[in-house]
C-alpha positions as CSV (number, residue, x, y, z in Angstrom):
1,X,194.3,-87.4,4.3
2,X,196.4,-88.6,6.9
3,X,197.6,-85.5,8.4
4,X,193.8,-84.6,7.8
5,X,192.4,-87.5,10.1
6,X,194.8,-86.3,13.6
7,X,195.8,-82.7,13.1
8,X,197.6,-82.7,16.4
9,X,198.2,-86.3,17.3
10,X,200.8,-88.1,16.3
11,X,200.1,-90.8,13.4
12,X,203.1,-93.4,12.7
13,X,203.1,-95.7,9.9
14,X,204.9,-99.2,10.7
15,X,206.0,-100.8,7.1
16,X,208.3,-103.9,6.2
17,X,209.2,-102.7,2.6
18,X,211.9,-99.9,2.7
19,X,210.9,-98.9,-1.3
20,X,207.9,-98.1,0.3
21,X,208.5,-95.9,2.9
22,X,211.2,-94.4,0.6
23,X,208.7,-93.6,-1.9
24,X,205.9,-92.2,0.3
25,X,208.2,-90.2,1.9
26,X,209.4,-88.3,-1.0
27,X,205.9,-86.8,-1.8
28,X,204.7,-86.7,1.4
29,X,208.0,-85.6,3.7
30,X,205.5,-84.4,6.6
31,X,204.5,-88.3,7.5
32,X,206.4,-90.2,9.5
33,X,206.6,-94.2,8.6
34,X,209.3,-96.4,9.4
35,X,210.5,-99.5,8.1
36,X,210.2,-102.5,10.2
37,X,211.0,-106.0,10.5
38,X,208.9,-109.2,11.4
39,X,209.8,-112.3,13.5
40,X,207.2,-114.5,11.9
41,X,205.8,-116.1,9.1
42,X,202.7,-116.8,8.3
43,X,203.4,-120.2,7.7
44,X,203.8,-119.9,11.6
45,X,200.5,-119.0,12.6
46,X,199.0,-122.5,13.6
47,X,202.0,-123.4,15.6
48,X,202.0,-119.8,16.8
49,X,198.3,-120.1,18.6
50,X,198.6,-123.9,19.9
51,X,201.9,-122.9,21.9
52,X,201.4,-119.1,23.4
53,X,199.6,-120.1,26.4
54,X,203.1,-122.6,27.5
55,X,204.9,-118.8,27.4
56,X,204.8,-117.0,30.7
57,X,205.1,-113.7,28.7
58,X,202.9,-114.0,26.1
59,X,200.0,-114.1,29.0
60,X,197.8,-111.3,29.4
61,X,198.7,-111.4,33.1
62,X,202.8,-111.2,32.3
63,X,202.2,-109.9,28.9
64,X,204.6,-107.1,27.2
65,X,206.3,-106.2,23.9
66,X,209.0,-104.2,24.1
67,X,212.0,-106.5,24.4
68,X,210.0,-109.6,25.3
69,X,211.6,-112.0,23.1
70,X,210.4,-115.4,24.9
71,X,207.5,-114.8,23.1
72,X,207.4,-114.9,19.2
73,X,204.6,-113.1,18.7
74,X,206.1,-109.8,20.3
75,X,207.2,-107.2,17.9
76,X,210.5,-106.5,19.9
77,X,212.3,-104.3,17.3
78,X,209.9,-101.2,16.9
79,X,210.9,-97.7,17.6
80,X,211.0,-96.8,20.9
81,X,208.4,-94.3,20.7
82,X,206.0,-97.1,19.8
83,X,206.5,-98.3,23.0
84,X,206.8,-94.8,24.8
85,X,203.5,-93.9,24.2
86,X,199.5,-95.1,25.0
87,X,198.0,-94.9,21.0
88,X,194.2,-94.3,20.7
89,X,193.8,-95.9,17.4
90,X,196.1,-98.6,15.9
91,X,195.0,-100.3,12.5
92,X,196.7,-103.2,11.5
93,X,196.5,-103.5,7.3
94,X,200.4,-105.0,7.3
95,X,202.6,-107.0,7.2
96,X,201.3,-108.7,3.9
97,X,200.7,-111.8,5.4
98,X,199.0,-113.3,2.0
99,X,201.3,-116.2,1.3
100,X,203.8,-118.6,3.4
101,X,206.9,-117.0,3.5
102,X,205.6,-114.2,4.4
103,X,205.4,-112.0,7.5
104,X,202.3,-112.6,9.1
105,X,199.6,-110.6,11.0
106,X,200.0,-112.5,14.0
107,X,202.7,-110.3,15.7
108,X,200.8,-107.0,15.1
109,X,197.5,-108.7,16.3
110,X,198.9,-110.0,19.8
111,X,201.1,-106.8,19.9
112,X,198.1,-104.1,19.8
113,X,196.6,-106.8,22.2
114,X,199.1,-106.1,24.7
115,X,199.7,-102.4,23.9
116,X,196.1,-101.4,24.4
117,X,195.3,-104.2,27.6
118,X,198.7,-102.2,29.3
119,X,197.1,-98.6,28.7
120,X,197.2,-97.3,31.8
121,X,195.7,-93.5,30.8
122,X,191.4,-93.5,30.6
123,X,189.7,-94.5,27.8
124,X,189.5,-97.8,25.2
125,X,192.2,-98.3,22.6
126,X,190.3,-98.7,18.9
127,X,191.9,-101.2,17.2
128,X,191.3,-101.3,13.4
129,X,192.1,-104.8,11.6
130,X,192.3,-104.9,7.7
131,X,191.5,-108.2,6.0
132,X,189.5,-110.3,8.3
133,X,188.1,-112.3,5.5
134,X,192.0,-114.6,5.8
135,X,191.5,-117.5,8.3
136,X,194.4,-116.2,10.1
137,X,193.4,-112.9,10.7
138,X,190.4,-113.7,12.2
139,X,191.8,-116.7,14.2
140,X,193.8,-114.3,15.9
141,X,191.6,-111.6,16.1
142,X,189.0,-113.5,17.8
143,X,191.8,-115.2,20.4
144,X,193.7,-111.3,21.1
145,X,191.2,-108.9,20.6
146,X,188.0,-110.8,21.4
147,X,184.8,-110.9,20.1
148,X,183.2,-109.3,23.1
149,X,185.2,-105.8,22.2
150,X,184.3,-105.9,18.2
151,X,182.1,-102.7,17.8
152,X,181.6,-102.9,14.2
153,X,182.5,-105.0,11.1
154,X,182.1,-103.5,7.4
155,X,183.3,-106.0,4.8
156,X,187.3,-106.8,5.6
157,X,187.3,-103.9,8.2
158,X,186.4,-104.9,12.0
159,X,186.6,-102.5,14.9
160,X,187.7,-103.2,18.3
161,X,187.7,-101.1,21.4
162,X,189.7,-103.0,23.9
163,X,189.6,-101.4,27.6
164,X,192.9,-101.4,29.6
165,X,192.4,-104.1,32.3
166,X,193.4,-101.5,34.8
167,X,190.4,-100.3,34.9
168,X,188.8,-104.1,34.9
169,X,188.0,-106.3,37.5
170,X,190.2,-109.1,37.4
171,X,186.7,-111.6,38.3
172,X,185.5,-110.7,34.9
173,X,189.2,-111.9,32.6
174,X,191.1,-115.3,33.3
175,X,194.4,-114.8,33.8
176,X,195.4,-117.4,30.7
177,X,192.8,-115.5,28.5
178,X,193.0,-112.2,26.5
179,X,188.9,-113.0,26.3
């Protein structure tokens, strides 16, 4: 289905449990996933949202992910080619971020934030998030990826298309707002 959905694009799946990328890729050897690890918890996320905005880099104006670590919601460690390219589509359904201890959504959310703000090629970024019905998910959705871009909501599933500001007029976003 996957290979279906972008015949010549290139579709990279971003996973925090090894077994699993193990096991896809033995019956499936043509994807391409890769094991990942998170910086957060979810426990995190309230203290997470109260203290971006006193982090220079986790800005809109300043903001970027690859090897920002002054900011905690930055997923610094993915592979390069995360980084190295401008995606068109990027859904967030992981980490788990269902209980405490575990890795959040947070990262991911600011992080395709960032990713599709700094596209510098034409065109929106779509930005799927899984799972809005969890307080956190939507907290940060509505603070990253703004209400203003959602394009469409079906049950857990909302859609974002989130312009690059280079081709926005800095009058129309606040330079301490994503919004």
């Amino acid at each position: 289905m996957w290979a279906a959905f972008n015949p010549r694009g290139t579709t990279l799946f971003l996973e925090e449990d090894p077994k699993w990328v193990q096991t896809v890729l033995k019956d499936a050897s043509f994807l391409h996933a890769q094991t990942v690890t998170y910086r957060t918890q979810l426990q995190e996320a309230d203290d997470l949202m109260k203290s971006y905005r006193k982090v220079p880099s986790c800005l809109p104006a300043n903001a970027y992910v690859n090897g920002n670590t002054e900011c905690k919601l930055a997923l610094t460690n993915l592979p390069d080619e995360v980084y190295d390219k401008e995606w068109d589509l990027i859904m967030i359904d992981a980490p788990r971020g269902w209980f405490a201890e575990a890795p959040g959504r947070m990262g991911a959310i600011w992080s395709a934030a960032v990713m599709a703000r700094n596209r510098k090629g034409p065109g929106v970024t779509h930005v799927f998030l899984h799972d809005v019905d969890r307080k956190v998910e939507k907290m940060f959705a509505m603070e990253f990826l703004c209400k203003k871009y959602l394009v469409k909501a079906v049950g857990r599933l909302w859609h974002f298309e989130i312009p690059s500001m280079a081709n926005v007029s800095s009058s129309v976003i606040g330079g301490n707002s994503f919004c």
